[in-house]
N, C-alpha and C positions, 0 to 999 in steps of 0.2 A: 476271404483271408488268403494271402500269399504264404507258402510254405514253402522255403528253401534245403535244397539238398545239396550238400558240397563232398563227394568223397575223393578219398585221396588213395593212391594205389600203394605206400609204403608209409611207415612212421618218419623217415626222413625227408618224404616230400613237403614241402609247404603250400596248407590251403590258403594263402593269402587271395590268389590268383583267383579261384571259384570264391572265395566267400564277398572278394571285391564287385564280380559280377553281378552275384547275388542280391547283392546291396544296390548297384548300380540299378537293376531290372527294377528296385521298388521292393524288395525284402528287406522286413524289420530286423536286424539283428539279434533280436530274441528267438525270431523263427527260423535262423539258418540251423540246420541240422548236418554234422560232421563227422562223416565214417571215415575210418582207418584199415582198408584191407591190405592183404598182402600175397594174394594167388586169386585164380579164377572161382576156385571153390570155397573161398573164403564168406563168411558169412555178414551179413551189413545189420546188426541191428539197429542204429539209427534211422535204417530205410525200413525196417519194421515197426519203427515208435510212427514214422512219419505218417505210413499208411493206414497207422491205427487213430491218429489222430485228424487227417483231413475226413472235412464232410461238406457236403453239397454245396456248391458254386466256390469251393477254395481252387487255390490252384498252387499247383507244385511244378515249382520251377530250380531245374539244375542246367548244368551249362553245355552238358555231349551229350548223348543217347550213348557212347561207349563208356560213360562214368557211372550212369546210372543202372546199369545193368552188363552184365558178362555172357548173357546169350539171348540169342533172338525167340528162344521158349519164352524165358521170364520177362522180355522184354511185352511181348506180345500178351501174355496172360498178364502184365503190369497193366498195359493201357487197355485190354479190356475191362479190367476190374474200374480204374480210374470210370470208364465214360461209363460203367454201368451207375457207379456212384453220383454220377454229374458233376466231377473234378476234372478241371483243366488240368492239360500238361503241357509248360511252356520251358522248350530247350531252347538257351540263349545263343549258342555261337550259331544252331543249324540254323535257328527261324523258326522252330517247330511250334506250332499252337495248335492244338485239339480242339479249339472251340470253335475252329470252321473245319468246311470240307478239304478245302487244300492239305490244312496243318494235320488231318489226318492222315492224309493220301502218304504227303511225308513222311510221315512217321513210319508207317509199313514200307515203304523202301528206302529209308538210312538205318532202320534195323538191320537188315541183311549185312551191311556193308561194315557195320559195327561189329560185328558177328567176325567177318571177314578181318578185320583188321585186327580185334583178338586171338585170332588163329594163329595171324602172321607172327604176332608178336610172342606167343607161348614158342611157336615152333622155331622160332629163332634165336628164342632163349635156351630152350632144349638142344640145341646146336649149336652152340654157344660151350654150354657144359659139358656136352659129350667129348667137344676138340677138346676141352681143358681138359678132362679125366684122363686122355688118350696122352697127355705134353705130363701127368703126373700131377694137376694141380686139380685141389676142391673145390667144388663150387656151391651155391645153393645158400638155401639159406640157413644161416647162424643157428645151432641151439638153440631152444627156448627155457632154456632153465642154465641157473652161471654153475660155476661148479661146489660152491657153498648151497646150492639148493640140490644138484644132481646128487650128493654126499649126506643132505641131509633125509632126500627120500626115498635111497639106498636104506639108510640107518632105520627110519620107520616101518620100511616095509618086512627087513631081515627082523626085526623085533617086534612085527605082529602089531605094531600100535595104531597100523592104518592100513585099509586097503587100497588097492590102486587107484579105484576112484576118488578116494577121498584123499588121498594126495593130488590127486590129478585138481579138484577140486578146491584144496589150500592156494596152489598154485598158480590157477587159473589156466589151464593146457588139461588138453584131452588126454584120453587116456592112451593113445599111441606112442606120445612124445615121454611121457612116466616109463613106458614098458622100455623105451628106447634109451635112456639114461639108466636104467636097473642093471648092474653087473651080474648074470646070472652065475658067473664061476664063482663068484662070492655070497650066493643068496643064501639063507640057511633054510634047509627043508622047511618047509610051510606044514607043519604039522597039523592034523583037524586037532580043535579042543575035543577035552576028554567031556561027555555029558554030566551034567552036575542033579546027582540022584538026592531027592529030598525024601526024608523018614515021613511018612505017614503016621 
C-alpha cells in the first residue's frame, strides 16, 4: 500500500502542492495524510497515525526529506525504524527510494543538508525578529487564545472552577501559553480548600 504524507509548515500555507504530488506518485487520496506545524519543535501527529499504520511492503511517500522531518536525529531514527519494518520511503522531488542501495545511500546524505537548511532558516528568522525588536516592532507569533478566551480563563481560573491544565485542555494549548494570558495582578489568592470532616 502507498501511504502519503503531505505536511505543511503554517495554517496559512496551502497543501495543494504536496498533496498534488502525492496523487501524481500513485497515492490514493484517502491515504494522503496532512500535518499542520508551525515551529521546529512543533509536534506532527499525522506522522504518528501514519507510522502507526504502515506494515510490511507499504510505502511512505512525501515530497522533501526537510518536510518530513526537522532534524537529522529523527530523520535517521525515521528510516531506520521504516527498513527495520520493510516499509519503503520514497521522497518525490529528491528521487529518494529505500528499496535499493542507492536510494539509501541518498538518504543519509540529503539528511544532513536538510538539517543544514533548517538551521539556516530558524537562524534567519531569529534575525529577522531581533532587527525588528531593536526598530520597536513585535514579532513572532500571534497569541493562541483571542481575547474572549484569554478573559474567559482568567475568569475560571481566579474562581477556582478549573485548573490550569484543564483550561489549557478546553482549549487545546499547553499549559505555557494559559500561564501566559493569566493576569497575575488580578489573580485572586488561590486559596487550599478547607478539608471536609465527616461525623463518624
Amino acid at each position: 500500500m502507498l501511504i502519503g504524507y503531505a505536511p505543511v509548515s503554517t495554517a496559512d500555507q496551502n497543501p495543494d502542492h504536496p498533496i498534488d504530488a502525492l496523487l501524481g506518485a500513485g497515492v490514493n487520496r484517502d491515504h494522503v495524510h496532512v500535518d499542520t506545524a508551525s515551529g521546529a519543535k512543533a509536534s506532527s501527529p499525522k506522522l504518528d497515525l501514519v507510522m502507526q499504520v504502515l506494515r510490511e511492503r507499504d510505502t511512505l511517500k512525501t515530497t522533501r526529506l526537510d518536510r518530513l522531518s526537522r532534524s537529522v536525529l529523527h530523520l535517521v531514527t525515521l528510516g531506520a525504524d521504516l527498513r527495520e519494518r520493510g516499509v519503503g520511503l520514497h521522497v518525490i522531488e529528491q528521487g529518494i527510494d529505500t528499496s535499493t542501495m542507492e536510494g539509501r545511500a541518498m538518504f543519509g546524505m540529503l539528511s544532513v543538508p536538510a538539517e543544514l537548511q533548517r538551521e539556516l532558516i530558524v537562524a534567519n528568522t531569529n534575525g529577522g525578529l531581533a532587527s525588528a525588536r531593536a526598530r520597536g516592532r513585535i514579532g513572532g507569533r500571534r497569541p493562541k487564545l483571542t481575547a474572549d478566551q484569554a478573559a474567559l480563563a482568567q475568569r475560571l481560573y481566579d474562581e477556582r472552577e478549573r485548573t490550569v491544565q484543564q483550561i489549557a485542555d478546553m482549549f487545546g494549548v499547553p499549559r505555557p501559553t494559559v500561564y501566559g494570558h493569566l493576569d497575575k495582578t488580578k489573580t485572586v489568592p488561590r486559596q487550599p480548600k478547607k478539608p471536609v470532616v465527616t461525623k463518624s
